[in-house]
Structure formats: structure tokens, C-alpha cells
N, C-alpha and C positions, 0 to 999 in steps of 0.2 A: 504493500500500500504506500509505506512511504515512496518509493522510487516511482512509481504512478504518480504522486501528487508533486514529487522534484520537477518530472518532466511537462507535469499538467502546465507549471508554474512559466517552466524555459519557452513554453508555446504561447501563452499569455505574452510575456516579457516583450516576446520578439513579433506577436500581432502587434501589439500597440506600440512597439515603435521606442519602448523607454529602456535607457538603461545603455544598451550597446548600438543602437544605430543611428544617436543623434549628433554621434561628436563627428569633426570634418574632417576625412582624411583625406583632402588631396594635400600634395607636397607643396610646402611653400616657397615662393622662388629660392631662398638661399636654403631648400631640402635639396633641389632638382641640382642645384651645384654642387653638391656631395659626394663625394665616393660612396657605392651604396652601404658597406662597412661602415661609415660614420652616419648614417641614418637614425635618428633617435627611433627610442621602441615605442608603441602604441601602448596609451596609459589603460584603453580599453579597447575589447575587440570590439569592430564594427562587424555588425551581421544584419543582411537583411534579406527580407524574404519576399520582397516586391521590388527590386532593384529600378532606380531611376533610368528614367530615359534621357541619358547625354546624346543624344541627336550624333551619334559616331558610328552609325549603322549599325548596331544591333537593338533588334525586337526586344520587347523586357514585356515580362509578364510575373504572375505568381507561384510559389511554391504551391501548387496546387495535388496536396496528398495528405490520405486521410490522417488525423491526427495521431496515430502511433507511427507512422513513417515521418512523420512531419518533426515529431519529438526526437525519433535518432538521428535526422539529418541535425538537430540541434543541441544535441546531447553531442554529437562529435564535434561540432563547431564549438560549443564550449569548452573540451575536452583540448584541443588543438589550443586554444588560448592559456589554457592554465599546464601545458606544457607535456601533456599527457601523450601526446603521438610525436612530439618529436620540433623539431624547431622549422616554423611553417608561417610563411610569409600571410597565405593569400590562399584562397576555397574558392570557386565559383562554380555555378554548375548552370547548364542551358540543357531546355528538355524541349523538343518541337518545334526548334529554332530559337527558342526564346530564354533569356537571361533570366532565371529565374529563383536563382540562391545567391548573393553576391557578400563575400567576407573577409577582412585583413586583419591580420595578429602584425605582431612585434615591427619591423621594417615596411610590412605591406605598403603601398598607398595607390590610391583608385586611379592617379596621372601618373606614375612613378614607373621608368621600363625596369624590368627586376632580371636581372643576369640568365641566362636561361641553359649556358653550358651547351651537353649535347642534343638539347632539344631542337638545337639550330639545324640538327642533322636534317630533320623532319623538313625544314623550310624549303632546304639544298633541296630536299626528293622533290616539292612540288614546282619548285623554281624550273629544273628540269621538265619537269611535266606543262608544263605552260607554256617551254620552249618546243616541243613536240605539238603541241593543241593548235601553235601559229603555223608549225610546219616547217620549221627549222632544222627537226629531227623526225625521223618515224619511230612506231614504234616496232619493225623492223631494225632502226639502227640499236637499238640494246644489245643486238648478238653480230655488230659489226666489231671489227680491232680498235679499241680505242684510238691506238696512233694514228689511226684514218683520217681523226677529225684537228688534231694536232700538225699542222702543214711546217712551221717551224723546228722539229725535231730534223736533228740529223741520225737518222734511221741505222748510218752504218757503225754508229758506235752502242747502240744497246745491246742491250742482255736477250742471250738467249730464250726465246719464247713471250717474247714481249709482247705480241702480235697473240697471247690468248688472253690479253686481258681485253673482254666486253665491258661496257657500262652497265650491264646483267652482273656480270660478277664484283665491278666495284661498287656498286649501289646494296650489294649483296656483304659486303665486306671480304670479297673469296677473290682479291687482284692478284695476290699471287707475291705482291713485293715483300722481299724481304734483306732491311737495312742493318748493318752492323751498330750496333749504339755508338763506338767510335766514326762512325764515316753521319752521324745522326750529328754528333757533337761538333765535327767540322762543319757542316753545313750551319749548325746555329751560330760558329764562331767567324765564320766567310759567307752572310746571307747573301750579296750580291748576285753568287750565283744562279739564286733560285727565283730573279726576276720573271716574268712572264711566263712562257711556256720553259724556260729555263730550269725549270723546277721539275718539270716533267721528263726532262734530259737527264737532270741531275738524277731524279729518283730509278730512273731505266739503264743509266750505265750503270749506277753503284748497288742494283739489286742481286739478289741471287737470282741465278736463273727461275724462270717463269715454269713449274711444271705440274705438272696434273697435282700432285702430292704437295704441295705448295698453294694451290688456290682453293683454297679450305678456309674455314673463317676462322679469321682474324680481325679485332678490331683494330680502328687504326687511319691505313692514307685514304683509305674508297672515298670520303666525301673531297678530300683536294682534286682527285681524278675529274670527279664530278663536274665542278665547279670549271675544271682548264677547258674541259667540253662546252658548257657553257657558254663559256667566252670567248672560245671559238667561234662557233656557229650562230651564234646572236646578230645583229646588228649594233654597232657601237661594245659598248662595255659590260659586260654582266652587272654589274653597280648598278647600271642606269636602266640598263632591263629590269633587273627584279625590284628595282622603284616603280617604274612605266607599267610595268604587264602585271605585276601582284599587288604590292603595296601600297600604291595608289586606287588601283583597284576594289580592295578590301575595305578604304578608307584608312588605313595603319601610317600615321604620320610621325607617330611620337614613339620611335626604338631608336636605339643603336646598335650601326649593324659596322664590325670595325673591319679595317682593312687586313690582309694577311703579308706575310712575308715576301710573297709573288706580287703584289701590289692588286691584287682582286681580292672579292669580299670573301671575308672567313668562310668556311664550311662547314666547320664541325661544333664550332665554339664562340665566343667571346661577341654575342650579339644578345640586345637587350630586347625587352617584349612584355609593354602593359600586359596584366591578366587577361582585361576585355579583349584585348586584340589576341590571345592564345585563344577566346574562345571562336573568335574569327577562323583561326586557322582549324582546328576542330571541327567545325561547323561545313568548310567547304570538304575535306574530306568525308563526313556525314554525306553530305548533298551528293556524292560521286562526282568531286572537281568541280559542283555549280556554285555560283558568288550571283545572289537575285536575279536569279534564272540564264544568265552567263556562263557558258562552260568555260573555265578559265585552264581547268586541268583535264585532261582526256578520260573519261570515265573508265574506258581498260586500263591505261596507267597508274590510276587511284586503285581499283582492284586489286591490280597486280603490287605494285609500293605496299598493302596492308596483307600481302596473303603470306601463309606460312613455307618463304622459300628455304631457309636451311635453320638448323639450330645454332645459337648460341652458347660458344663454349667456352666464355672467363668465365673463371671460379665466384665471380660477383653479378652472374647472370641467372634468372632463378632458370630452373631444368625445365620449367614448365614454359617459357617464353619462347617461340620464334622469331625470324628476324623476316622481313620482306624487304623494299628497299630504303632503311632509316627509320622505319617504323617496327615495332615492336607487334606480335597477337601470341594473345594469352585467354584462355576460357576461363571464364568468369562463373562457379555452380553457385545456384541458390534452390534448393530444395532440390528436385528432381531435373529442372532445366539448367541448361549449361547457356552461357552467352557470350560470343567470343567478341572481345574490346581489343582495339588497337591501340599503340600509345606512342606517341613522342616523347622521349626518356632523357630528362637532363641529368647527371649525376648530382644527388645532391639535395632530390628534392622538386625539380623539374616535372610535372608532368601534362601533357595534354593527352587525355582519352575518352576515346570516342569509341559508344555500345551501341551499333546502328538497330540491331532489334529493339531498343528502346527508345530511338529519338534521343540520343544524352551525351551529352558533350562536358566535361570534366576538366577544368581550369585548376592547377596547385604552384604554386610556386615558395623556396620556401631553401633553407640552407640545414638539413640534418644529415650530419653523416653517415648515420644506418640506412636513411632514405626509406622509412618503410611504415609512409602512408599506405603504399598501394594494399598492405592488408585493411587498413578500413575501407579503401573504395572498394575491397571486396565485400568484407562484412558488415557496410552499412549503407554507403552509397548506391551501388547497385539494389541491392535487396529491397531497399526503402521505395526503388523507382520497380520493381521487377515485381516485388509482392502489393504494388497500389494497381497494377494493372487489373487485377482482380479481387474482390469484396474479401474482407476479413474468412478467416478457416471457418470460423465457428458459423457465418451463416453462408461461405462458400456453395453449398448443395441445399439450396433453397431452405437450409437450416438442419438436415436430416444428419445423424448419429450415421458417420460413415462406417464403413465394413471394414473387416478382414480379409482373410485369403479364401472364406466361404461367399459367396456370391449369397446376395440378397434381394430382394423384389426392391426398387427405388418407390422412395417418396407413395407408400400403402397410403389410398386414402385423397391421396393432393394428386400425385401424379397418376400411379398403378390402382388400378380399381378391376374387382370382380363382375362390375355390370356392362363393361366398355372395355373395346383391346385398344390398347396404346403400342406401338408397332414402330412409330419414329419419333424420335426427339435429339436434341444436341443441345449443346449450349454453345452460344455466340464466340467467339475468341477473347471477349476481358472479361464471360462469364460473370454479366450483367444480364443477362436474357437467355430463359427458358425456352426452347421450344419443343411440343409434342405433339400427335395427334389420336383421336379418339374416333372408333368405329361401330357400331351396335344401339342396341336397343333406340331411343331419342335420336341416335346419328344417323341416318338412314346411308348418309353419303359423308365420306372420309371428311373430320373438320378437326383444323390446326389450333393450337394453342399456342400463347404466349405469355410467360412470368419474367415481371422484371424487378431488377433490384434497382431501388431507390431511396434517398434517405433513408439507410441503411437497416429496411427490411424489404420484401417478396411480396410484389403484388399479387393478387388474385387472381388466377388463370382467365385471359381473356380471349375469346373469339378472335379467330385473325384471319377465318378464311375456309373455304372448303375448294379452293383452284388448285391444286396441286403446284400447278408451276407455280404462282405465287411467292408457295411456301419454298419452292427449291430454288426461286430467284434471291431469295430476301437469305436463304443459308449458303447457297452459292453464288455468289453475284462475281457475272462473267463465264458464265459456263455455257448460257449458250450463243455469247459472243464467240467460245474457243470455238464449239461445233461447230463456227459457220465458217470458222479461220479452211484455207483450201486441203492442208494435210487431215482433214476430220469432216469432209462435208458432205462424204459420201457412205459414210461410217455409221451406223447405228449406234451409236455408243447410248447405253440405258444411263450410267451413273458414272461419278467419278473421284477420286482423293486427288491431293496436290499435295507436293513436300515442299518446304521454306525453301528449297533450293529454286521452284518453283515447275519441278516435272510434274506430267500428267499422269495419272496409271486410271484406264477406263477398263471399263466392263463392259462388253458386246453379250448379248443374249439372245437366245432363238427362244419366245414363248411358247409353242408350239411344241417344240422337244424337248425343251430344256437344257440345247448345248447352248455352247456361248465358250468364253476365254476371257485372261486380263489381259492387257496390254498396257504399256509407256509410251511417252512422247517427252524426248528431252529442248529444252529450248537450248538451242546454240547458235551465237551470233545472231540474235535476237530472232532467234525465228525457231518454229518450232519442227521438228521432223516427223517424219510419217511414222504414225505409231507402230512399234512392233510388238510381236509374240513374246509372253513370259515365258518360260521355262517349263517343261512338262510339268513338274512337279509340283509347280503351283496349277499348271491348266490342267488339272485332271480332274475325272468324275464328271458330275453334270450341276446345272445350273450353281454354276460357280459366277460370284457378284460379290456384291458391297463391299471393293477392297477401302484401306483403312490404311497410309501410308505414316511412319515414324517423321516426323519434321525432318528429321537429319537423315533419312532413308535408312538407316538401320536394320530397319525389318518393317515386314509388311504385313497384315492380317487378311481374308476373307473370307467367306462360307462358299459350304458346297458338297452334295451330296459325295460321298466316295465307299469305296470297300462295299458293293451291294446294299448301303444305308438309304433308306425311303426319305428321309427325316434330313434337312443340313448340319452341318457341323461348324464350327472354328476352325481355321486353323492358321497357322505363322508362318512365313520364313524369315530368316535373318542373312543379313548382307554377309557377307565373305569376306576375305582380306582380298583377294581377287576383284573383287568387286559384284560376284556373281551373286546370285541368291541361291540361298541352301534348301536341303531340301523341309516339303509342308510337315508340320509337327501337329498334334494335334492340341488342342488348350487344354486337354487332360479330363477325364471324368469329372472335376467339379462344376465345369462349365458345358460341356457335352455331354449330353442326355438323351435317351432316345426321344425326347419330345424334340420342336424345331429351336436352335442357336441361331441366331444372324446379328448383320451388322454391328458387329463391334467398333469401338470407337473409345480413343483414351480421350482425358478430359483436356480443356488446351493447359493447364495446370500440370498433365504430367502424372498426376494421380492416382485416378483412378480409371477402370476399365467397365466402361459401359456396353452392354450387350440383348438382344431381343431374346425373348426364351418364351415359345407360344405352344401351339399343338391345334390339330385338329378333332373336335368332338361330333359325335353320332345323334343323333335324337331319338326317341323311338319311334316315331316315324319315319326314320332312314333318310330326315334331313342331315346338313353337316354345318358346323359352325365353328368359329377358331376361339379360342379365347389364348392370351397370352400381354405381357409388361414387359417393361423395362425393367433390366438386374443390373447390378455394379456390384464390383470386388476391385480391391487391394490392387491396383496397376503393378506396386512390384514381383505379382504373381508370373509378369512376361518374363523379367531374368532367371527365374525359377527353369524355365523354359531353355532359357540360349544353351546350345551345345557348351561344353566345357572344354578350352584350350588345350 
């Protein structure tokens, strides 16, 4: 109770504004002349949860999340202040494009660029990408020889295998160079040399050779590489570029970005960057490279910079992180779902990360040497934003006492009833809206239901319809947009699942016989392919339907008569290391009955496993009538299931 009424308290505080959000932290001219080590400390944290609109291009809205997520985002922002996670400048968080958590401890200030280290690597990748998006570069040249783009070098005095470093591999940190610390130490003591592309000579005659066994990751030259390309193939200077095509761009007037040894702008390090403006940079890789609806970056090279191209191997890199080009991916679990966040990683406390399944963009800046916020952005930031997508546990399932690993009739009474079959239902993706449907007695003809959560209980099941399509427009919306797309138009397809990845897997059926089959259709290169054949093992038996795909494709569910059975069944496959699918399992007698199993379905929650379970009944007059509900069990009864390594 007490630690309920602390929190009740820190939510109150920071609605009304008293206390931490009303003292001014911008930097006063003789702050902005400072070294930022001589920065005095903030006498109090400022935090606020409606963050002002300074007219600098970014949307500003509310922390709008229900009040126990509301209190952990604020329980850690207090926590950050009285010195509990570590020494931390600056908090901000944008959810939906909008600035919507905004807070500075000790050094912070709201006008102040704060040191950002190797977050600057992050900038270098899309600096790059903006040079590709004008058309400077393709993104074919990524897998050209870097010295291609270098006209300056004199080619006959480098190191053997020069000519395998790509801008793939130095963007990747896998170039291959490797300097002796003494020939490292001359160069700092004779920089002249490393003027212009001179630096690029320098580093190619004095490496060891380039060889397969050598362009493994290392941290290190890839962002200078980067950068000599750059300023090659730009127009004028890279300085002046990445002011003209980003900077300006963004609206970002107020950093410092400092010059390097070569006389072009740093790479790796030593450039400054307001919070706001890191949530800038955030934000356009969210958007896939778009700055207010401007493609600034090429949306494949945003993809590609965030995806998991090799591991990182310092001993100061967690095991769990990948590298893409300067950007970091790492999965993020909260409960059952995983979410995988990209990050821009300064040492030190540096972070910009961005959870595209959530709309959430993560501003930190901040000087600790252990640097390890990032476990709260696991354990409270994310979750805060992950578990508000969906209504409280407790009335999650329109308030009903969840199950075990025994399967049970759902919601006796509200939803499942003896007088009426209920045959289809789902609940919406934030699992704010019920839907079901009822057949028999009063229904003559199939009619849809809807329960919604609001002010936080379960409306009354309401009428929504007896059109079927309706109902399959309002739970699928866009399906029979795909039908009509040309790989599908010829196609019977009855029903269908989609994976976050966004394939298709349909169900073809002959009513008549009862054959039929699943099929996929993957989109590639924006377009989708002519669906093919699953695998025997899933197409076997007859009136095989209602597949049920994993978000992550993992594994697949769907019913279907097999082995001489009258009656359908469940059943699973799970993906492969191959990539193939394994073969049909069945969901085990708890769930497979000889009465009828269909349409399973996990919650979008991850939870739990929703499934039909009906039968056919005789009258004694030798009519026939169905009766049958909705059941749910324990979701983690599927791993029960996965083959064992």
C-alpha cells in the first residue's frame, strides 16, 4: 500500500506541474560558453509529461498511459535524479511521432548540445544514406572496393587485399585494417600526413594485409572509411553536405559537429546533439529514412543500417546485441512478446533507441561509466509502453479467471452459452474489442457481437451485424483489397492469417468435397508472389482451413480432418533452422476430442490459446443441430509441443 500511495503521489506531482517542472532549464549565455564538465548541476530534476512546443519541428503531445505505467515511467525519472541508475544527463521519450516524456538531471539542459561520443557513428550511417537517396551512390555500391570511390590514392603502394574492403564491411566494422599501435603513434605524432584522402593512403600502406580472416569485427576505422567516401562523391565538402541534405533538413541548428585530423567532419566521435534533436534523429529512422513525409534516407538502407548483420565481439558489448551499419539490434522481452529496438550507442551513457513495433523513440544522454540504463529501458520503459497497449491482466479477458494447461469453455454465461453456438470470435490487436458470433434459437441467421473496453470496464455485448463480410472487413481490413491484388485474383482463397513480417498463408477449399490446401505468398520488393503449396505435411487429410500464423512465423496452427477422423483436429508445425516447416503434431488429447477442434488462435498478448470445440447433435426426429463455444488454455501449452533440440 505504501509504495501505491508513493507512486499515486509522483503522478499527482508531475500532472500539476509543481515541484520538478517549473524551474528553467535552458542554458544561460555564459552556461552555453562552458566546457560541458564545468556545467553546474541541476538543483532539481525537471520532468514533464506534456512537453512544450518550441516551434523546432517536433510534435509534442502527452504521456498518455494508464496510471501504473505512467507511475514507473516516473518512478524511474525520479530514481535517475537521486542517483539510483547511474549519472544521466537527460530522459526523453517520443511515442507516435510525438515528444511526449521530456526530463534533465544534473548537466542536462533543454538548449545545451551534450557530447554524444559514438552515437555520432549513427549520424555517419545516415549521412551516407542521404548521399545514396540523391544518387551519389547506389545501393549496389556497398559491395563495390572502397578505393573505387577514392581517385586520389596511389593504388601501387597499398597492402595486399585492399580492394576487399566494401563500404558493406566498413559500415559493418569487418574492413579488415589492421595498424600496429606504434605506426598508430606516429601518425598522431606527424598528422600532416593524414590530410584528405591522405589518410586513407596512410591507413592502406601501413595495414596488414586485407584477408578473409582479418575482416571480422573489429571496432575501430569503418566510420573514417565512411566519411573519405562521402566526400568523395558528394558535391563540394561533406561538412557542407551533411549541413544542406540532413541538418538543415531536420531543422538541427544548435550541435557541434568538430572537424577531424583529415580536415572532414568526425565520424565516430567528438560531435554535440540537443536531446530534442536525438529524438529527430530517432524518429527519421522510425519513419524508414522519412523527415515530414520527405524521404531523406532510402528506406532499404534504413532497413539494412538497423538489421542484424554480424555480432559484436568487445568484451564491453552485451552477447545479446548485433551490429548493422553503426546501429546496434537487440530484442527487447516483456512477458511473452519479444521486441526488437535499434540503438545509436554512445559510450558513456549515449543512447538513441528506436522500438518500431511501438511507435517509440528513446532520447538518454548522460556521463556513467557502467552505462547501464539500457537495463531500465528494458525493465520499465518499454514495458510501460508494451503492457499500455493492452487493458490491465486483471480485466484483460473481459475480466474472466484465466486457465491453465486444461482448456476451458471462455466467458460461461457472457460469451459461451448453452442456448446459442458461438463459432467465431477474436479480439482486436490492443485487445480493447471483443468480437463473437451467435447462431440458434432467437438467431435465425448468423449475428456478430461486439465488447469493448472502456473507462476501464467491458461493455455489454452489442449487435454489430448479421453480413458476414462486415464482420470479416472490420477483423481483417484489407483482405479483400489483397484478393483483388493480380497474384490472388483468380484464386479462391476462403480465409486467411498474416505474420508481422507481413506474409500471406491462405486456405483454398472445395465445399463440395472437402479438399482444399494452405498456401503463402511472401511480399518481396514490394510486391507480393504467386502463392505456393505448403508442404505435404501440413496439406494432408481433408478440409484443412483456419491457418493461425506465429507473428514471427515460428510455427503455424490449423485444423483438419486426418488418420480416417470424421470430426477436425488441431494441429502445429514449427519452422526449422532450415527455414522449412516441420512436420503436423497434433495439440495432444487435451484439446483434440473426438467432438469438432477449429480455429485456433493465440491472443495478440501472446497468452493465451483460443480455440472452437462444437459437435454435431441428432434429435429424435433424425433432425441434426450443432451446439458448441469458445475454449482457451495456457498459450504456453504450444512449447510443450516444439520438438526438442
Amino acid at each position: 500500500m505504501k509504495n501505491k500511495i508513493e507512486l499515486l503521489l509522483l503522478v499527482l506531482l508531475v500532472l500539476t506541474h509543481s515541484g520538478f517542472a517549473q524551474q528553467n532549464v535552458e542554458a544561460t549565455a555564459a552556461e552555453a560558453k562552458l566546457k560541458f564538465r564545468d556545467i553546474p548541476k541541476l538543483k532539481k530534476a525537471f520532468i514533464n509529461t506534456s512537453p512544450a512546443d518550441r516551434r523546432d519541428g517536433i510534435p509534442v503531445g502527452k504521456l498518455a498511459l494508464n496510471s501504473d505505467n505512467k507511475a514507473m515511467i516516473l518512478k524511474l525519472a525520479k530514481g535517475i535524479f537521486d542517483g539510483k541508475h547511474g549519472n544521466y544527463d537527460a530522459l526523453l521519450i517520443a511515442h507516435k511521432n510525438k515528444l511526449v516524456f521530456e526530463s534533465y538531471y544534473r548537466k542536462g539542459r533543454i538548449n545545451l548540445p551534450h557530447p554524444q561520443a559514438s552515437a555520432t557513428k549513427g549520424y555517419t550511417t545516415l549521412a551516407l544514406g542521404r548521399a545514396i537517396q540523391l544518387g551519389y551512390l547506389t545501393m549496389a555500391d556497398l559491395h563495390k572496393p572502397l578505393i573505387s570511390f577514392l581517385k586520389d590514392l596511389d593504388r601501387t603502394k597499398l597492402v595486399q587485399g585492399a580492394e576487399k574492403i566494401t563500404l558493406h564491411k566498413a559500415l559493418s566494422m569487418r574492413s579488415g585494417i589492421r595498424i600496429s599501435a606504434e605506426k598508430r603513434k606516429e601518425f598522431r605524432e606527424n598528422p600532416s600526413q593524414l590530410k584528405g584522402q591522405g589518410q586513407m593512403q596512410a591507413y592502406l600502406e601501413n595495414s596488414a594485409p586485407i584477408t578473409e580472416a582479418s575482416q571480422v569485427f573489429k571496432y575501430g576505422d569503418g566510420p573514417v572509411l565512411v566519411m573519405q567516401v562521402i566526400d568523395a562523391v558528394v558535391p563540394g565538402s561533406a561538412k557542407d553536405f551533411i549541413k544542406k541534405e540532413l541538418l538543415d533538413k531536420m531543422g538541427i541548428t544548435n550541435y557541434r559537429w568538430k572537424t577531424s585530423v583529415s580536415g572532414l567532419p568526425e565520424s565516430g566521435w567528438r560531435v554535440s546533439m540537443t536531446s530534442r534533436d536525438m529524438i529527430k534523429w530517432g524518429t527519421l529512422v522510425l519513419n524508414k529514412g522519412k523527415w515530414n513525409g520527405e524521404q531523406l534516407v532510402p528506406e532499404a538502407f534504413v532497413v539494412k543500417a538497423t538489421s542484424r548483420i554480424t555480432q559484436p565481439t568487445e568484451s564491453w558489448q552485451p552477447k545479446t546485441y548485433r551490429y548493422g551499419y553503426f546501429w546496434y539490434q537487440t530484442n527487447i522481452k516483456v512477458g511473452d512478446k519479444s521486441y526488437s529496438a535499434n540503438m545509436a550507442w554512445g559510450g558513456g551513457g549515449q543512447h538513441i533507441v528506436v522500438v518500431k513495433a511501438l511507435d517509440l523513440v528513446i532520447a538518454i544522454n548522460g556521463y556513467d561509466r557502467d552505462d547501464k540504463i539500457m537495463t531500465q529501458v528494458s525493465n520499465m520503459i518499454v514495458p510501460a509502453f508494451a503492457n499500455n497497449e493492452f487493458p490491465p491482466l486483471k480485466d484483460r479477458y473481459l475480466g474472466q479467471k484465466p486457465p491453465g494447461f486444461t482448456p476451458e469453455l471462455f466467458a460461461p454465461g457472457l460469451v459461451s452459452t448453452e442456448k446459442y453456438v458461438e463459432s467465431l470470435f477474436t479480439f482486436n490487436p490492443d485487445m480493447k474489442e471483443f468480437y463473437f458470433n451467435r447462431r440458434g434459437g432467437r438467431y435465425k441467421k448468423t449475428t456478430f457481437f461486439v465488447m469493448q473496453y472502456k473507462n476501464h470496464q467491458w461493455s455489454k455485448a452489442a449487435n454489430l451485424s448479421t453480413d458476414i463480410n462486415k464482420f470479416i472487413e472490420r477483423l481483417a481490413p484489407g483482405l479483400s483489397e489483397i484478393k483483388s491484388l493480380e497474384p490472388f485474383k483468380d484464386i479462391p482463397i476462403v480465409g486467411s492469417a498474416v505474420s508481422a513480417k507481413g506474409t500471406y498463408y491462405f486456405y483454398i477449399l472445395d465445399f463440395k468435397d472437402g479438399s482444399g490446401h494452405l498456401s503463402y505468398s511472401r511480399r518481396v520488393n514490394g510486391q507480393y508472389e504467386k502463392p505456393k503449396k505448403m508442404n505435404e505435411s501440413i496439406n494432408s487429410g481433408k478440409w484443412i482451413a483456419h491457418p493461425f500464423v506465429a507473428p514471427d512465423e515460428s510455427y503455424i496452427m490449423w485444423d483438419a480432418e486426418k488418420n480416417g477422423s470424421s470430426t477436425p483436429d488441431i494441429y502445429i508445425s514449427f519452422r526449422q533452422k532450415d527455414g522449412s516447416w516441420g512436420p503436423a503434431i497434433s495439440l495432444g488429447d487435451q484439446i483434440n476430442t473426438p467432438a469438432y477442434e477449429q480455429r485456433a488462435r493465440v491472443t495478440p498478448d501472446g497468452k493465451y490459446l483460443f480455440f472452437w470445440r462444437g459437435d454435431k447433435k441428432t434429435r429424435k426426429d433424425g433432425s441434426t443441430y450443432w451446439i458448441g463455444n469458445p475454449h482457451w488454455v495456457d498459450a504456453r501449452i504450444i512449447e510443450t509441443l516444439r520438438p526438442k533440440k
